[in-house]
C-alpha positions as CSV (number, residue, x, y, z in Angstrom):
1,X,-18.7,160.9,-24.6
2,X,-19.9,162.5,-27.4
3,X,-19.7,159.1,-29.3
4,X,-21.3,157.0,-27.0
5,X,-24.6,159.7,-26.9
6,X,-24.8,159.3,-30.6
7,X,-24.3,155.5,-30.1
8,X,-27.2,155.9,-27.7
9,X,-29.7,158.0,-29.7
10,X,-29.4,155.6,-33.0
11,X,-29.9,152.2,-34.3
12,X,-27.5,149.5,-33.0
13,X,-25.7,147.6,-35.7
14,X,-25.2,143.9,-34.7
15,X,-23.0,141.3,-37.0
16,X,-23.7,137.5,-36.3
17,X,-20.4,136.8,-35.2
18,X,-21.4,139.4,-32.4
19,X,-24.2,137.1,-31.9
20,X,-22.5,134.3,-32.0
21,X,-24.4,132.9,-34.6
22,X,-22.7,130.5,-37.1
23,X,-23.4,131.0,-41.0
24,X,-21.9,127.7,-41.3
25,X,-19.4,126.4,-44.3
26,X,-19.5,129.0,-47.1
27,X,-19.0,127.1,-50.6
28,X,-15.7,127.4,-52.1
29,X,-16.7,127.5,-55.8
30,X,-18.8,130.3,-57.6
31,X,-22.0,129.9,-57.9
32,X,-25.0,131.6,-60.3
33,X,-28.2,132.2,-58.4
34,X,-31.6,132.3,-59.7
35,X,-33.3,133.2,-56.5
36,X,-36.6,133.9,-58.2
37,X,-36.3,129.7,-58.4
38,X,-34.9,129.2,-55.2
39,X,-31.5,127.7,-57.3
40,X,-28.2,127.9,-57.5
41,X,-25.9,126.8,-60.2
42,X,-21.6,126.0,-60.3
43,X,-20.3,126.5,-63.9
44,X,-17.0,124.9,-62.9
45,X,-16.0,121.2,-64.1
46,X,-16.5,118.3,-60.9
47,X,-13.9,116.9,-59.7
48,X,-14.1,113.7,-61.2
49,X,-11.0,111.7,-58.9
50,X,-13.0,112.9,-56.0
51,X,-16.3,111.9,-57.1
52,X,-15.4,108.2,-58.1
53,X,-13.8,107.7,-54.8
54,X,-16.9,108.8,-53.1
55,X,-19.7,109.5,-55.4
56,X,-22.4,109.8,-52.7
57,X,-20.6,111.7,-50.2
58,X,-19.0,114.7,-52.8
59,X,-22.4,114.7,-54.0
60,X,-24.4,115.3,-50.3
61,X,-21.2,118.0,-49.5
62,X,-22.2,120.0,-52.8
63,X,-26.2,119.9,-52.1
64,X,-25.3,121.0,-48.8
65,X,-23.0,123.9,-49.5
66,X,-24.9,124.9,-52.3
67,X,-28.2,124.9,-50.0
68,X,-26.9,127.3,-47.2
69,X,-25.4,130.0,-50.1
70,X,-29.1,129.7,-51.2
71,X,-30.5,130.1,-47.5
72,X,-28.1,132.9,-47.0
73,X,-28.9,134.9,-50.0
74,X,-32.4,134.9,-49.0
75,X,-31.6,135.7,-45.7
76,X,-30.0,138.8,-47.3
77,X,-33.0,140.0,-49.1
78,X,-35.2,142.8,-48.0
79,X,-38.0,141.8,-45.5
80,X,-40.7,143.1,-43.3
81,X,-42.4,141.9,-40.3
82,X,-45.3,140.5,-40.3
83,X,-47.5,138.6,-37.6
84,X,-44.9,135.0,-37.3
85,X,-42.0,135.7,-38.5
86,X,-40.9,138.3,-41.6
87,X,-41.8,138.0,-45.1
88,X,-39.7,138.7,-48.2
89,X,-40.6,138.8,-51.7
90,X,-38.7,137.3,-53.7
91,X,-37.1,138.9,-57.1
92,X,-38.4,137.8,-60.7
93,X,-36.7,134.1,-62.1
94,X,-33.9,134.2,-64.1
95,X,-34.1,130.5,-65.4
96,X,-36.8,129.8,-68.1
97,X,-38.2,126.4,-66.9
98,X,-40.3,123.8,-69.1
99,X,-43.6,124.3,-69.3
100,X,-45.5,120.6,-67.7
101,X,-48.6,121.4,-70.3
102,X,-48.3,123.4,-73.8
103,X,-49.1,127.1,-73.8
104,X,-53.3,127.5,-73.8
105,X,-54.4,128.7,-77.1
106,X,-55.7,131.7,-77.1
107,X,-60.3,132.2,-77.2
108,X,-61.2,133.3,-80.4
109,X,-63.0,136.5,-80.6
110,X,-66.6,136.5,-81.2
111,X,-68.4,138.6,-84.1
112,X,-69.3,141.1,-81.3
113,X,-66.2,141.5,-79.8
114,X,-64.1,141.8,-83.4
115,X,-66.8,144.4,-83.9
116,X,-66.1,146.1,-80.5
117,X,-62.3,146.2,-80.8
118,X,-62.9,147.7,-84.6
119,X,-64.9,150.7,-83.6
120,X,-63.2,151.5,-80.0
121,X,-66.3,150.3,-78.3
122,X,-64.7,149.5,-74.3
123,X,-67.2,147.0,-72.1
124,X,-68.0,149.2,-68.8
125,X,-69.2,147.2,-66.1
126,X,-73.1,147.9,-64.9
127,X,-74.7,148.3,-62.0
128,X,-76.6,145.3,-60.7
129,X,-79.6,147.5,-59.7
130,X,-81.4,149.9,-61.8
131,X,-84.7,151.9,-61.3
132,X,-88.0,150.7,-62.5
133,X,-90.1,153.9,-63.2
134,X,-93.1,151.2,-63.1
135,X,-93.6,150.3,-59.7
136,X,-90.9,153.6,-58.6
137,X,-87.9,151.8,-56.8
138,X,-84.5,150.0,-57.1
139,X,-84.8,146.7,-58.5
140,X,-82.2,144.1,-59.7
141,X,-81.3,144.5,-63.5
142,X,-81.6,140.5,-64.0
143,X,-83.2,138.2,-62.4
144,X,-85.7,137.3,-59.5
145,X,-87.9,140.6,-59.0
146,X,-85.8,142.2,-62.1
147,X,-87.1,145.6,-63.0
148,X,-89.1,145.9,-66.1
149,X,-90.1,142.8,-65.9
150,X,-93.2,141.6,-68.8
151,X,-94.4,139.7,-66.3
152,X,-95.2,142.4,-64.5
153,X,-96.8,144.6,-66.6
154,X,-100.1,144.7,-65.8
155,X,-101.4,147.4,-68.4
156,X,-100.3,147.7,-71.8
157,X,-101.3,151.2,-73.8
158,X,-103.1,150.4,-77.1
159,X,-100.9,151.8,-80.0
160,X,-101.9,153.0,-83.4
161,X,-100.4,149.8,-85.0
162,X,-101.9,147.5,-82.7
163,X,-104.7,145.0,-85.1
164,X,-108.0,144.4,-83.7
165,X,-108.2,141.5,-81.4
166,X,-104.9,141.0,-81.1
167,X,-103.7,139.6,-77.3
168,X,-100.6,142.6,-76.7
169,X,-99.3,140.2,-74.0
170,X,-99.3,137.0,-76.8
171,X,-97.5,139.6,-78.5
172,X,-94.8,140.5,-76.3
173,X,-94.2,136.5,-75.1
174,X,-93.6,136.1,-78.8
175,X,-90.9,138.2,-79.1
176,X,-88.9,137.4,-76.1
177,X,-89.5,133.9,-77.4
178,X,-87.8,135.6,-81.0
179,X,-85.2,137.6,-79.5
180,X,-83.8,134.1,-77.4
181,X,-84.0,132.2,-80.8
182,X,-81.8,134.8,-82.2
183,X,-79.3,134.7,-79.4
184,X,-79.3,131.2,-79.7
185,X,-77.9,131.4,-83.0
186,X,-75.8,133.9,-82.6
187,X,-74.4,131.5,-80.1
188,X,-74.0,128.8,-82.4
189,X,-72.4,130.5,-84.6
190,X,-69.9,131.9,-82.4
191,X,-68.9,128.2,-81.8
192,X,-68.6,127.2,-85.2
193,X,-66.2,129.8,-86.2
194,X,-64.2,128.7,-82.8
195,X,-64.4,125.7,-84.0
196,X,-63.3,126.2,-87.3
197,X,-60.2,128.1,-85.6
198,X,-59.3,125.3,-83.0
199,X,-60.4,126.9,-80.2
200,X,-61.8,124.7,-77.1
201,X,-65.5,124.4,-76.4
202,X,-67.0,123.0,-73.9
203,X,-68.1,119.1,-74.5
204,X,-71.4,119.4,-74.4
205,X,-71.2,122.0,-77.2
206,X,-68.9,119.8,-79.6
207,X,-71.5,118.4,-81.4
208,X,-73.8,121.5,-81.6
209,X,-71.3,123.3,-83.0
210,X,-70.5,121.0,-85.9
211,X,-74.1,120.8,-86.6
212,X,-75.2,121.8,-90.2
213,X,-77.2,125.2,-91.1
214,X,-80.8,125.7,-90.8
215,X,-83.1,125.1,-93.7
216,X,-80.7,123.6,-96.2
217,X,-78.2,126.2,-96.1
218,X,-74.7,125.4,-96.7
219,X,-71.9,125.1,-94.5
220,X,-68.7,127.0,-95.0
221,X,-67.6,127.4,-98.7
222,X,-68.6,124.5,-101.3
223,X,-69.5,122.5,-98.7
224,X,-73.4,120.6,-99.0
225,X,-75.4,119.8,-96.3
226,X,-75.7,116.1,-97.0
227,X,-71.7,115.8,-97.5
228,X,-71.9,117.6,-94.0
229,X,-74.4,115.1,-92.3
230,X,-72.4,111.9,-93.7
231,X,-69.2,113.2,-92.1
232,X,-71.2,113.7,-88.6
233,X,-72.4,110.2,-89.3
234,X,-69.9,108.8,-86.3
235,X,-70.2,111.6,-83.4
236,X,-74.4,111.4,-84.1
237,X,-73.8,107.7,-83.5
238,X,-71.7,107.6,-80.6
239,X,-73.8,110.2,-79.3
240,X,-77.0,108.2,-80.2
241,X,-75.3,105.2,-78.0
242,X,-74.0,107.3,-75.3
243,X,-78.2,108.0,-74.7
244,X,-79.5,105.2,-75.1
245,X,-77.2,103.7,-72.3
246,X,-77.1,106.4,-69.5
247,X,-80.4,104.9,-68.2
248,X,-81.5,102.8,-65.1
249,X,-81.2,99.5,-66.9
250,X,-78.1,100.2,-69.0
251,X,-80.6,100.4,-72.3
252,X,-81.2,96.9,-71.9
253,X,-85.2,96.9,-71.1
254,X,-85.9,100.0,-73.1
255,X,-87.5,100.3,-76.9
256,X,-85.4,99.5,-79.5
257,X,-85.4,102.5,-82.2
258,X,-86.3,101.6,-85.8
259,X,-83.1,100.8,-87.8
260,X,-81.1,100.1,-84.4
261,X,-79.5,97.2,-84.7
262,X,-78.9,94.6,-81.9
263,X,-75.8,95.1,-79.7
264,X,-75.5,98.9,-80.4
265,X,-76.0,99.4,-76.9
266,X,-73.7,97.2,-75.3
267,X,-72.4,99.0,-72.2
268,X,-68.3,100.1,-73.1
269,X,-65.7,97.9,-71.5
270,X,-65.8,94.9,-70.0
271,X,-67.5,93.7,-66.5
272,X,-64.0,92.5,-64.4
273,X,-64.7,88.7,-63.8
274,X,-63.6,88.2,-59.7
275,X,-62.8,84.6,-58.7
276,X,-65.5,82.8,-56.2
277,X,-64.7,83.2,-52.1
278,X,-66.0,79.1,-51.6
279,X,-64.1,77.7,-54.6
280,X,-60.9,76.3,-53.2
281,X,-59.9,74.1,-55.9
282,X,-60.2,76.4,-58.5
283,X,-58.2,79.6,-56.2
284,X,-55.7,76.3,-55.6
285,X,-55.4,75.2,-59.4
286,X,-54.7,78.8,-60.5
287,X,-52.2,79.6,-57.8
288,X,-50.1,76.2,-58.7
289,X,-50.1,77.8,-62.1
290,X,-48.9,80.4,-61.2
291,X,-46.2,79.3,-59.4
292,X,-45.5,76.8,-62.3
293,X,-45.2,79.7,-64.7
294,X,-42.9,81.6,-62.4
295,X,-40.6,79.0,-62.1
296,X,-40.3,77.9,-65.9
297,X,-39.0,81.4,-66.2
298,X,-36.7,81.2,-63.6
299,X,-35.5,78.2,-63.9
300,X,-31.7,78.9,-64.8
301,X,-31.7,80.6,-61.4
302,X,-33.2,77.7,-59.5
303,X,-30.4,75.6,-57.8
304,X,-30.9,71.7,-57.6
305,X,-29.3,70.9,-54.0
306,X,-29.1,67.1,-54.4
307,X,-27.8,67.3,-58.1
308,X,-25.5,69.7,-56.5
309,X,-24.3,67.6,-53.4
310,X,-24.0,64.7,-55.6
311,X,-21.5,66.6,-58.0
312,X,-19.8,67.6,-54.9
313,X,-19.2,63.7,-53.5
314,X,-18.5,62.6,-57.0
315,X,-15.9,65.3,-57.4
316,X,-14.2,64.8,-54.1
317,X,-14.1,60.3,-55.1
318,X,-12.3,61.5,-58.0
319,X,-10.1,63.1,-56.2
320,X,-9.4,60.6,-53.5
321,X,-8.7,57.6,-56.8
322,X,-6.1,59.7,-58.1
323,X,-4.3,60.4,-54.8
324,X,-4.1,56.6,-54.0
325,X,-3.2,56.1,-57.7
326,X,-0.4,58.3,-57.1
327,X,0.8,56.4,-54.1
């Protein structure tokens, strides 16, 4: 009595032969799973008489047997309900499996972020609004109304160092116009050393970042900015070409440049060529060819029937001359 209270009170443990459920065939051999993969592997040798008597069906009864131990060791697994059905996660793969595409290489670092990671300095991510003490409320930190905007300004105080009739707005347009020059080449310069590294940039970049220095500077170590230009000689061109076609008329009515020669801007490829829709003879002349070159290649296949028949009577007169010469 006691027993069946307790029975009562807890969980009730069910097997599936209970059920009536049927795990089906287990697989006799022992296999290796890599669940994490969703495989299973037998070490042991095949049975090579049984497979050469019938290859297909030994091979369909070990996918099959080999499948349900699969299904039933994820059956096994931990799960959870969840709305249709029960979800388990699945543990990490055992099986290293080839890669379809090599291993990305890694970004190189930029001069500011080799900087960064020598001092200690950690990136800590900003608000998107800030306060502008100008006009005295929350504004964006970039952007469309941005706080501090120049724009904006209306008034500017007059400073010690200010020169007579000087424009203080000129003045402050002129360096945001310096301070994006500067970024610009701080840019550029970030992609040539990623370039000189092998790291991927975009493809409109390519070519800016193989550019030469400003102002006759040189390039790298030793290297002169003529030798520079006349090893850029070929991407300037194709890029030079890859302009001059990407207009409405393919660049064929537009002003030729001065030293372009003629044919540089030949569109690439060639236009497909597509047979005329009221030309019979010609759709009728190429598929005779066609069928004349098919069967020139064929021709130890093809059988001659009357060449064949008349072997056949021949054969069988033969035969018929030397029975009556026997008689």
């Amino acid at each position: 009595m006691a027993d069946e209270e307790a029975g009562a009170g807890g969980p009730v443990k069910v097997t599936l032969e209970q059920l009536g459920v049927s795990t089906g065939l287990e697989y006799e051999g022992q296999l290796e799973y890599d669940i994490g993969n969703l495989c299973a592997f037998d070490p042991a040798p095949l049975d090579t008489a049984r497979l050469l008597v019938d290859p297909d069906g030994t091979c369909a009864e070990m996918a099959r047997g080999i499948t349900q131990a699969v299904v039933t060791q994820l059956f096994n697994l931990p799960a959870e309900p969840i709305t249709g059905g029960r979800l388990a996660v699945l543990p990490a793969p055992t099986t290293a499996l080839p890669r379809a595409q090599p291993v990305p290489k890694a970004k190189p670092l930029t001069r500011w972020q080799q900087f960064a990671a020598k001092k200690g300095i950690v990136k800590r991510k900003r608000s998107k609004l800030v306060y502008d003490d100008t006009v005295g409320e929350w504004r964006r930190r970039h952007g469309y109304k941005r706080a501090n905007d120049d724009n904006d300004i209306p008034i500017i105080e007059a400073k010690a160092s200010d020169k007579p009739g000087e424009d203080p707005f000129a003045a402050l347009a002129a360096e945001k116009r310096e301070r994006v020059k500067t970024n610009r080449a701080s840019q550029l310069a970030n992609l040539k050393q990623a370039a000189k590294k092998g790291g991927a940039l975009p493809a409109s970049l390519r070519l800016a970042a193989t550019l030469p220095g400003e102002g006759g500077k040189k390039v790298g170590k030793g290297v002169d900015k003529s030798l520079r230009r006349k090893e850029l000689k070929e991407d300037i061109k194709s890029a030079s070409r890859l302009a001059g076609i990407s207009t409405a008329s393919v660049g064929k009515f537009d002003k030729r440049l001065a030293g372009e020669k003629a044919g540089e801007r030949a569109p690439l490829g060639k236009r497909r060529h597509f047979l005329s829709v009221t030309d019979t003879k010609g759709e009728r002349s190429k598929i005779s060819s066609l069928a004349d070159k098919f069967l020139r290649e064929r021709s130890d296949d093809v059988v001659d029937i009357r060449k064949a028949m008349g072997r056949m009577e021949a054969e069988a007169r033969e035969e018929r001359r030397d029975a009556k010469r026997k008689r």
